[in-house]
C-alpha positions as CSV (number, residue, x, y, z in Angstrom):
1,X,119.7,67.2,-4.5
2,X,116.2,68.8,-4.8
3,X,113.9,68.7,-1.9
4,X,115.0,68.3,1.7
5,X,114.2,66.8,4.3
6,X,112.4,64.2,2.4
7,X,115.1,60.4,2.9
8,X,114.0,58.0,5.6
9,X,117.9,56.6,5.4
10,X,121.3,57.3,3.6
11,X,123.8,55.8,2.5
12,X,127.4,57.2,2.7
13,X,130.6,56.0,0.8
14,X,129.5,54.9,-2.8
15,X,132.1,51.9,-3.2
16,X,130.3,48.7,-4.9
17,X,129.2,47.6,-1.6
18,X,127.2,50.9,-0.6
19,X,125.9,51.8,-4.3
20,X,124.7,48.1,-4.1
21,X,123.2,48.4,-0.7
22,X,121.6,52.0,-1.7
23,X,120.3,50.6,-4.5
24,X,118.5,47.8,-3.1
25,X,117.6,50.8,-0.8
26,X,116.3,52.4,-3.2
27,X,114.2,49.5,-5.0
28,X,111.9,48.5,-1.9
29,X,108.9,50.6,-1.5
30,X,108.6,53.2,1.3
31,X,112.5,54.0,1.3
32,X,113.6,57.3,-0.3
33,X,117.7,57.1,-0.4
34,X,120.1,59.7,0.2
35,X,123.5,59.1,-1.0
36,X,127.0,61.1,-0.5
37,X,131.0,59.9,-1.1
38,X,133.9,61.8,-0.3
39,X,134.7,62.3,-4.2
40,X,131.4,62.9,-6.1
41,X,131.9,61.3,-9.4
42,X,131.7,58.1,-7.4
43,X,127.9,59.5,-6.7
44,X,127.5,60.7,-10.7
45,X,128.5,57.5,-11.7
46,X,125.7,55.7,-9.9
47,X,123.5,58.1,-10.9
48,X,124.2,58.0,-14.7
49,X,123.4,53.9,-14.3
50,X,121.0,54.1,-11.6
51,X,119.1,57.0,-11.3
52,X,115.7,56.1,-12.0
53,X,115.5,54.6,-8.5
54,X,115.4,58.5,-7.2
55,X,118.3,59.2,-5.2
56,X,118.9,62.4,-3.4
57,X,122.4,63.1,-4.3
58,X,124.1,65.1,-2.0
59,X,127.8,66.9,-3.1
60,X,128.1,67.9,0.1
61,X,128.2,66.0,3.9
62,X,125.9,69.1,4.9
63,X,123.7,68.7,1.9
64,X,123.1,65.3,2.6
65,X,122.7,65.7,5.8
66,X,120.1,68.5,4.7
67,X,117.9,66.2,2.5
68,X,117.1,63.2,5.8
69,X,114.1,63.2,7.5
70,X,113.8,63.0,11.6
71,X,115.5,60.7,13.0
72,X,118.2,61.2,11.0
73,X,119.8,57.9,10.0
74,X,122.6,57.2,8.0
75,X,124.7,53.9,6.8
76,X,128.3,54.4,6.9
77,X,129.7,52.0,3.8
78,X,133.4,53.0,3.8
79,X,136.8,51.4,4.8
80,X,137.1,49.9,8.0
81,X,138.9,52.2,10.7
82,X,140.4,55.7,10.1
83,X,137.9,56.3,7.4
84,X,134.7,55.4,9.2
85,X,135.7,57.2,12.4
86,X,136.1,60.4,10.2
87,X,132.8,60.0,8.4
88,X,131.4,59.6,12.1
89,X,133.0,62.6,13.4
90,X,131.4,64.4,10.5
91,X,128.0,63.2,11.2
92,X,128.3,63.6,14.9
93,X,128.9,67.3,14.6
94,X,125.8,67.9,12.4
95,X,123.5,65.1,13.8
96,X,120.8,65.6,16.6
97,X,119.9,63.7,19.9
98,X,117.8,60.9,18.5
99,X,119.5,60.4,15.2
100,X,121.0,57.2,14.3
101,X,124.7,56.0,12.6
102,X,125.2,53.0,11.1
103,X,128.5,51.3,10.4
104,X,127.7,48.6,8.1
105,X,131.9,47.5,7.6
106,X,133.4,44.7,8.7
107,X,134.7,46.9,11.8
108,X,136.6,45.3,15.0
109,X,133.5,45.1,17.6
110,X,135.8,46.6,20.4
111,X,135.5,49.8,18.2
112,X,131.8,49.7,17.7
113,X,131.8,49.6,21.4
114,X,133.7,52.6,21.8
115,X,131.9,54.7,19.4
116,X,128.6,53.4,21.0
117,X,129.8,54.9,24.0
118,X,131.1,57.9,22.6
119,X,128.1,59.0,20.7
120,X,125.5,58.0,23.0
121,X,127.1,60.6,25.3
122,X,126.4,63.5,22.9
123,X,122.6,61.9,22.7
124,X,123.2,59.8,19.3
125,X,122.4,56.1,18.4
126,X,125.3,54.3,17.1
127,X,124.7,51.0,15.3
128,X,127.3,48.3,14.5
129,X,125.8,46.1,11.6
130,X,127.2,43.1,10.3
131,X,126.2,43.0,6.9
132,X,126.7,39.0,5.3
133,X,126.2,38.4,1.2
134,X,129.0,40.2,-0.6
135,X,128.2,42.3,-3.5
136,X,125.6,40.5,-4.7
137,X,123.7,40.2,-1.2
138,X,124.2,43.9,-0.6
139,X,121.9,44.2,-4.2
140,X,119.7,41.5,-3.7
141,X,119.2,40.7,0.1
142,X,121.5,40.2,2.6
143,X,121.7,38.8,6.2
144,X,121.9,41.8,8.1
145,X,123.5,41.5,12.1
146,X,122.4,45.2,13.5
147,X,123.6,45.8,17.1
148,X,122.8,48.8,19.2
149,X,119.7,50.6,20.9
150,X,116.3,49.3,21.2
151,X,115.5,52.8,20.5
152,X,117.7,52.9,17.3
153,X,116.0,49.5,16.1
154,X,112.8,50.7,16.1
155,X,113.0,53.0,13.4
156,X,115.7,50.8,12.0
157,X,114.1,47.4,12.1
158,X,111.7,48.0,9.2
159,X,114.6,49.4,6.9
160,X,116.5,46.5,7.4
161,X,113.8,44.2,6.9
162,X,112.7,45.9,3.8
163,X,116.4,45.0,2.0
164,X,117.2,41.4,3.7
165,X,117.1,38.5,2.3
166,X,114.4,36.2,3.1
167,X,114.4,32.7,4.0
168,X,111.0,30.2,5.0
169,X,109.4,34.1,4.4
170,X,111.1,35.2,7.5
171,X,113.6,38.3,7.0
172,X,117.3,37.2,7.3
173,X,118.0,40.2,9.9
174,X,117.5,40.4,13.9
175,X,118.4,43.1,16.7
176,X,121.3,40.9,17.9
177,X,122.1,43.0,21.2
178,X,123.5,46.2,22.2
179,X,127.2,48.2,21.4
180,X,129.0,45.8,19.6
181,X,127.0,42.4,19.8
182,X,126.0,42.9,15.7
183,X,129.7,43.4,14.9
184,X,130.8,40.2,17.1
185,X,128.1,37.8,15.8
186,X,129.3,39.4,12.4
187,X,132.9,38.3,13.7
188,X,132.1,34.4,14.7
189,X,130.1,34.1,11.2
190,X,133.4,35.2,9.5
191,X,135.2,32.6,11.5
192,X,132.5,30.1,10.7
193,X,133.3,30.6,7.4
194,X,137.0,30.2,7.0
195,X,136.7,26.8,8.9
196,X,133.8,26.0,6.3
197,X,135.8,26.9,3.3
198,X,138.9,25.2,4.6
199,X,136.9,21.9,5.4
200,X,135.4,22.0,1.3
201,X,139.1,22.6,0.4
202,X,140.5,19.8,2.2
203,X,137.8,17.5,1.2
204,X,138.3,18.8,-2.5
205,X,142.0,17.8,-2.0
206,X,141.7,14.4,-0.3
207,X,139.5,13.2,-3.5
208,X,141.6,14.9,-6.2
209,X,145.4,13.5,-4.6
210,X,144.1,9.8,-2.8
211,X,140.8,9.2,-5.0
212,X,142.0,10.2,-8.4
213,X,139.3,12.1,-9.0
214,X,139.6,14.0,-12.2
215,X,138.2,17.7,-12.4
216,X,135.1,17.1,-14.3
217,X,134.7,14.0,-11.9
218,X,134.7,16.7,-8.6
219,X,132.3,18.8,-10.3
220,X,129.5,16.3,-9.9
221,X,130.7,15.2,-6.6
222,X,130.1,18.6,-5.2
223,X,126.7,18.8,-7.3
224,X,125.5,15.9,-6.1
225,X,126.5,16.8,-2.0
226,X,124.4,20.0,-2.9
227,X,121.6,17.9,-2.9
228,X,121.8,16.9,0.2
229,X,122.5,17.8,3.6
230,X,125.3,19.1,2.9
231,X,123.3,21.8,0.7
232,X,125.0,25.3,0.9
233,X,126.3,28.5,-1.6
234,X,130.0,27.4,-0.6
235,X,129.3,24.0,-1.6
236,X,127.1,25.0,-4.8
237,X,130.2,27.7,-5.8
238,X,132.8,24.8,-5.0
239,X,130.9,23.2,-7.9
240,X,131.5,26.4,-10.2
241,X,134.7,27.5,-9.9
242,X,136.0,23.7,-10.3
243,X,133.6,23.5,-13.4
244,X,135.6,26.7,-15.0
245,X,137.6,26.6,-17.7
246,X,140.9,28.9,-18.0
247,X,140.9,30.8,-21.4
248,X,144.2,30.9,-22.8
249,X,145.2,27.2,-21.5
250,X,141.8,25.1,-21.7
251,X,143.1,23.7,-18.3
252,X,140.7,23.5,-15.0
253,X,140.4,27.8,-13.3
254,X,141.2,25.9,-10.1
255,X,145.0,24.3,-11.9
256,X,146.4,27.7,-13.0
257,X,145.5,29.8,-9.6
258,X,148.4,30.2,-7.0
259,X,147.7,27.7,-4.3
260,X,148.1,31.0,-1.7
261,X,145.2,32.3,0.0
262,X,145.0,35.7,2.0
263,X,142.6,37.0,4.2
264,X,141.0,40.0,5.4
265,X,141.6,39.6,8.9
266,X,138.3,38.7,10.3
267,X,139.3,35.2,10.9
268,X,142.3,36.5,12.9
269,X,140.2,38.1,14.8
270,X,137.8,35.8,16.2
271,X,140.6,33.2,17.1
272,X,142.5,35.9,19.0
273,X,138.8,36.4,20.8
274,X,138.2,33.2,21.4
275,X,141.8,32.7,23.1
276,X,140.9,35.6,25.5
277,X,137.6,34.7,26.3
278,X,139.0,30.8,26.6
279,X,137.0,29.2,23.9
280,X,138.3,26.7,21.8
281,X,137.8,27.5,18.3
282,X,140.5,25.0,16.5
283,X,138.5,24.3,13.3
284,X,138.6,28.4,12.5
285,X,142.2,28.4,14.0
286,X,143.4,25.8,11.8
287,X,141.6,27.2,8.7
288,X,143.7,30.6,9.5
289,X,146.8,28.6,10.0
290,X,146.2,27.1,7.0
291,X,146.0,30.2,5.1
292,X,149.0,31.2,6.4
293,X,150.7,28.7,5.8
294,X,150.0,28.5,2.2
295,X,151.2,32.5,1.9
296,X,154.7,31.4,3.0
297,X,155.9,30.1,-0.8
298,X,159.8,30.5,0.6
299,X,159.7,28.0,3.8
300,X,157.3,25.6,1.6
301,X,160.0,25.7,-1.1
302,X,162.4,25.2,1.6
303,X,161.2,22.2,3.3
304,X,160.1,20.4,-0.1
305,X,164.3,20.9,-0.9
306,X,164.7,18.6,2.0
307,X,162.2,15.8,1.5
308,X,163.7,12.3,0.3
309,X,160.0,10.6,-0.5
310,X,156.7,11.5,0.1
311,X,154.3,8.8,1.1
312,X,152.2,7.2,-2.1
313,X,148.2,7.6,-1.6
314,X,146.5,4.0,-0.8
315,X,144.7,2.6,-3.0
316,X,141.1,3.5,-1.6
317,X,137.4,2.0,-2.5
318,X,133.9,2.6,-4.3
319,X,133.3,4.6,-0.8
320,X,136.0,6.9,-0.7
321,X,133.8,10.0,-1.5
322,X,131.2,8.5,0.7
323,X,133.4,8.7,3.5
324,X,134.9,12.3,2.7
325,X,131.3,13.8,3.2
326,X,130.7,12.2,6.1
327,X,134.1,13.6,7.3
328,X,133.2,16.9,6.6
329,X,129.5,17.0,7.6
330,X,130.9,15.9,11.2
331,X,133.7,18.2,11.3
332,X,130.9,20.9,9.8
333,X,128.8,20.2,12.8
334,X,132.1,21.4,15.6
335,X,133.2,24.0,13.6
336,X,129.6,25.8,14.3
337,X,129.7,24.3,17.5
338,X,132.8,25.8,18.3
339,X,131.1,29.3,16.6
340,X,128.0,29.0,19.1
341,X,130.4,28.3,22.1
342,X,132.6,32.0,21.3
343,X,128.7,33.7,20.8
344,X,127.7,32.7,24.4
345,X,130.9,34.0,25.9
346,X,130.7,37.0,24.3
347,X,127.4,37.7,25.3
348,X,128.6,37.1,28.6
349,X,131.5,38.9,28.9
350,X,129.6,42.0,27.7
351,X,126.5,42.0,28.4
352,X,124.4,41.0,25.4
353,X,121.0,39.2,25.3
354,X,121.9,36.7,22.1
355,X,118.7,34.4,20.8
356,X,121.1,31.9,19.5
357,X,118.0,30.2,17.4
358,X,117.3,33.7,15.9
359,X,121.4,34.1,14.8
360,X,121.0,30.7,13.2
361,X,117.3,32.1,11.6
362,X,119.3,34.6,10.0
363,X,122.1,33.0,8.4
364,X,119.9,30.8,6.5
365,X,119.5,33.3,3.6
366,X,121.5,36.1,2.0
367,X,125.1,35.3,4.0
368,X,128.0,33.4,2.7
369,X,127.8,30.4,4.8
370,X,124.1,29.6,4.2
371,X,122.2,26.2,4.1
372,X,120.4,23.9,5.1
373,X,122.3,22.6,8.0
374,X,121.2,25.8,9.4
375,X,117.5,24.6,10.0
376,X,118.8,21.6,12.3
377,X,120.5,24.6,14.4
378,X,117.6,26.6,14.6
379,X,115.7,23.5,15.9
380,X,118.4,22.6,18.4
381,X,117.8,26.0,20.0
382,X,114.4,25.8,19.9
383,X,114.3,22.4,21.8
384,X,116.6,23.4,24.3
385,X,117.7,27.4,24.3
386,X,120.3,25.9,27.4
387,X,122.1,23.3,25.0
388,X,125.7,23.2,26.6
389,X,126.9,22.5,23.0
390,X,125.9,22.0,19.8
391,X,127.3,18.7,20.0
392,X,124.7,17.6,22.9
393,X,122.0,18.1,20.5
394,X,119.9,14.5,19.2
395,X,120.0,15.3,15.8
396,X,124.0,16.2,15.4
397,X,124.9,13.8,18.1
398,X,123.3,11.4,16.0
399,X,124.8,12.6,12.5
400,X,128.3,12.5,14.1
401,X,127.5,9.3,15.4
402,X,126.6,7.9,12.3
403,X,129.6,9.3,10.2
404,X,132.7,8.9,13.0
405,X,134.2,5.5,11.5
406,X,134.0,7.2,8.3
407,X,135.8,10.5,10.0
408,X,138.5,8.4,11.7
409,X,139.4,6.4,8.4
410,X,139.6,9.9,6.5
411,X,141.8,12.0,9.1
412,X,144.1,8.1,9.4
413,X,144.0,8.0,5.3
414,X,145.1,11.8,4.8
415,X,147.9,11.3,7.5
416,X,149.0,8.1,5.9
417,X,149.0,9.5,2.2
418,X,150.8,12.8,3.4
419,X,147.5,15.4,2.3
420,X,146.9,17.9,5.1
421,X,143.7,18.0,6.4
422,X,144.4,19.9,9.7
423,X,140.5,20.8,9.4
424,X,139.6,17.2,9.9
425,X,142.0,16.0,12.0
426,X,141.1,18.9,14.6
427,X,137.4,18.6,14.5
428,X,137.9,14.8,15.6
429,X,140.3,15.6,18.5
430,X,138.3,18.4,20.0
431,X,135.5,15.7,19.6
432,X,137.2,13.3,21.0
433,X,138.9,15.5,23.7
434,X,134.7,16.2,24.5
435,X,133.9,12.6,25.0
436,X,136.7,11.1,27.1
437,X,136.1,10.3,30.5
438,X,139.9,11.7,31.3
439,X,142.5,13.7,29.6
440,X,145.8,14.4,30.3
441,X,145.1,17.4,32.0
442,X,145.7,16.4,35.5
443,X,149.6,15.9,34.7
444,X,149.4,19.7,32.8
445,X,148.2,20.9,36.9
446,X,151.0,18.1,38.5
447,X,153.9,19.9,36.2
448,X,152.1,22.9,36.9
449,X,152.2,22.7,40.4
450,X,155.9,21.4,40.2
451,X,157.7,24.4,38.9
452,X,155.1,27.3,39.9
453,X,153.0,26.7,43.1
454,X,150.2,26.8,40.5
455,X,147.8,24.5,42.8
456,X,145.4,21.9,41.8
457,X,142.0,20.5,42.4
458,X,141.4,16.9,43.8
459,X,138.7,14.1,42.4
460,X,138.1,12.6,46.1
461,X,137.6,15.8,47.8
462,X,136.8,19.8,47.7
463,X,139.6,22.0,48.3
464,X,142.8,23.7,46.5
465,X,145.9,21.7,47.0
466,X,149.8,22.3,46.5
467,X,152.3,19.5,46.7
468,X,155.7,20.3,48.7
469,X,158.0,19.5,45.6
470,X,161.1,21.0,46.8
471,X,160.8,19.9,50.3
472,X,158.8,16.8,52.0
473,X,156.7,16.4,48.8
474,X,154.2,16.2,51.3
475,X,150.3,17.8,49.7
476,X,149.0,21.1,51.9
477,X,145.4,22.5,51.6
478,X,146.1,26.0,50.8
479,X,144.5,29.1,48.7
480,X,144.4,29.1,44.3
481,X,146.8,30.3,43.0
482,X,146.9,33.8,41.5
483,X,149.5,33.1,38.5
């Protein structure tokens, strides 16, 4: 470091993420970067391959905070938890009233809320700020999901802006809400995106094991859908990785990886969300399931030691593919459905002010689960910003119209031919669970009310009732129950 006082932001924790994101920093005009880690040859090294874009390396925390201008403000790019609440504690006792933090991880929003509170007591802004795009999106433009102050955005908006991606020339980054409102929408968008990935996955599989598709065959299936409405980065990358080759066997990338996938605990997170705040979210549920599932090599081997036959694929037509997208553009539409539903609760349950059209706005550019599907969102909210679901909306209520015979013959072909597709098949029973008249429900409150006093509601008139099980069996008005 040379001059002080002379960084409008900073960047602390030099992993790839935050050399990326100070880099990009560092590249728009206007921005003069700061940057600090814990073990400085992390900072040398980015300053031996990047340091014509004029950082102001700091070896020390007090050094770096030493070389930002007023209001101090400062990204926090390290691991989620222990970490970032040290690097916080160490900014908090150097930082003034007025100064802002900024913790762009992929922190629990429960936490962000907690810090919020914490450091707006000693007179500091505290930001949670979903950041969306991967490496690649840190360097080049992400979607950016900033909670906190409207003081803090102020001098923080135009940062942001500077380094986002950009989509329809409209920056891909929005003050979301207060506390933790950037790190919950940062949540649901994770979420959004395992039910996304799972859905390609099982529409991947469905062709390969009941179409027959060969590899090379897949490769222009998924181009092709990327010309359409189905045009997004996970479908464009499905195309890639099916289109690479392994090096030492020739064989397909996709035929010598271990059919396990992990996670990092985001998708957990928003189901176990949703559950409290009593939103169903089953197409992100299933995808986690799913996941887990395939990480449990023992019990698969287990059960396949006990199967006699598995069922032989039917032989299936010309439209086959035709019918898998429309299967997955339908169950595409409730998985964000579901995604909006767990954003309105949240903002309900604590208090945030979410544009719903603006969170859709965003997530067209720089984030993983971009596309153009996201335009018909951002119009759905700008028709009607009260829209019960997304589901009530013309345009999706149309396209699931259009493709639910092709839905129902995909989740009744993959059940027939023995190919999970728990994606699918959810999608189409919360769908259908949404359009009937009546569901079982009413015996759920009956049993209910048998064995715990639970109560119920009448169609015919207002009131709580319990039925005398145990005694007459004769129905009393009486108060809800509390259990």
């Amino acid at each position: 470091m040379t001059d002080t006082q002379q960084a409008n932001i900073g960047v602390v924790g030099l992993a790839v993420m935050g050399s990326n994101l100070a880099r990009n920093l560092a590249s728009r005009e206007g921005n003069t970067v700061a940057v600090y880690n814990r073990t400085y040859a992390r900072t040398e090294e980015l300053l031996r391959e990047h340091g014509d874009l004029g950082f102001l390396a700091a070896e020390s925390i007090d050094d770096f905070v030493a070389s930002l201008r007023a209001p101090r403000t400062a990204i926090i790019m390290v691991q989620a938890g222990a970490g970032t609440d040290a690097v916080i504690e160490q900014l908090a006792e150097r930082f003034e009233p007025g100064d802002i933090i900024v913790d762009g991880g992929n922190a629990n929003f429960q936490d962000t809320i907690r810090r919020e509170r914490e450091l707006r007591g000693k007179g500091l802004n505290f930001v949670g700020a979903g950041i969306s795009g991967g490496e690649e999106g840190a360097l080049h433009g992400p979607s950016i999901m900033p909670g906190g102050s409207a003081e803090a955005w102020e001098t923080l908006g135009p940062i942001l802006k500077s380094i986002a991606a950009v989509a329809e020339g409209e920056p891909c980054v929005t003050h979301v809400g207060t506390d933790g409102a950037g790190h919950f929408v940062k949540m649901v968008h994770n979420g959004i995106e395992y039910a996304d990935m799972q859905l390609i996955a099982e529409a991947y599989d469905l062709l390969r094991r009941v179409g027959r598709y060969d590899v090379p065959e897949l490769v222009d299936v998924f181009k092709t859908w990327n010309e359409g409405d189905l045009q997004s980065y996970l479908i464009e990358i499905t195309a890639e990785v099916l289109a690479q080759r392994d090096a030492e066997t020739g064989k397909p990338l996709v035929d010598v990886i271990r059919d396990e996938a992990g996670s990092k605990g985001t998708g957990v997170w928003t189901v176990q969300n949703a559950v409290g705040l009593g939103i169903p979210v089953s197409g992100i549920g299933e995808a986690v399931f799913a996941r887990a599932v395939s990480s449990k090599p023992a019990q698969r081997a287990a059960v396949q030691r006990t199967v006699r036959q598995r069922p032989e694929p039917p032989t299936v037509t010309d439209t086959f593919a035709d019918d898998v997208r429309a299967a997955l553009y339908a169950s595409k539409v409730v998985a964000y459905a579901q995604g909006f539903d767990l954003i309105v609760a949240g903002a309900k349950e604590f208090g945030w002010d979410i544009d719903l059209g603006a969170i859709a706005k965003i997530w067209r550019a720089g984030c993983i689960i971009r596309a153009r599907f996201l335009n018909r969102i951002v119009e759905a909210y700008a028709t009607n910003p009260g829209l019960e679901t997304l589901l009530e909306d013309p345009y999706f209520a149309n396209a699931v119209a259009e493709g639910e015979a092709a839905w129902r013959r995909i989740v009744g072909v993959a059940a027939a031919a023995g190919v999970p597709a728990p994606g699918f098949s959810s999608a189409l029973a919360y769908y259908d669970s949404l359009a009937s008249e009546r569901l079982p429900a009413a015996l759920i409150q009956g049993q209910r009310d048998f064995f715990g006093a639970h109560t119920y509601r009448r169609i015919d008139k207002e009131g709580v009732f319990h039925t005398r099980w145990s005694e007459d069996r004769r129905e009393i008005a009486t108060e809800p129950s509390t259990h």
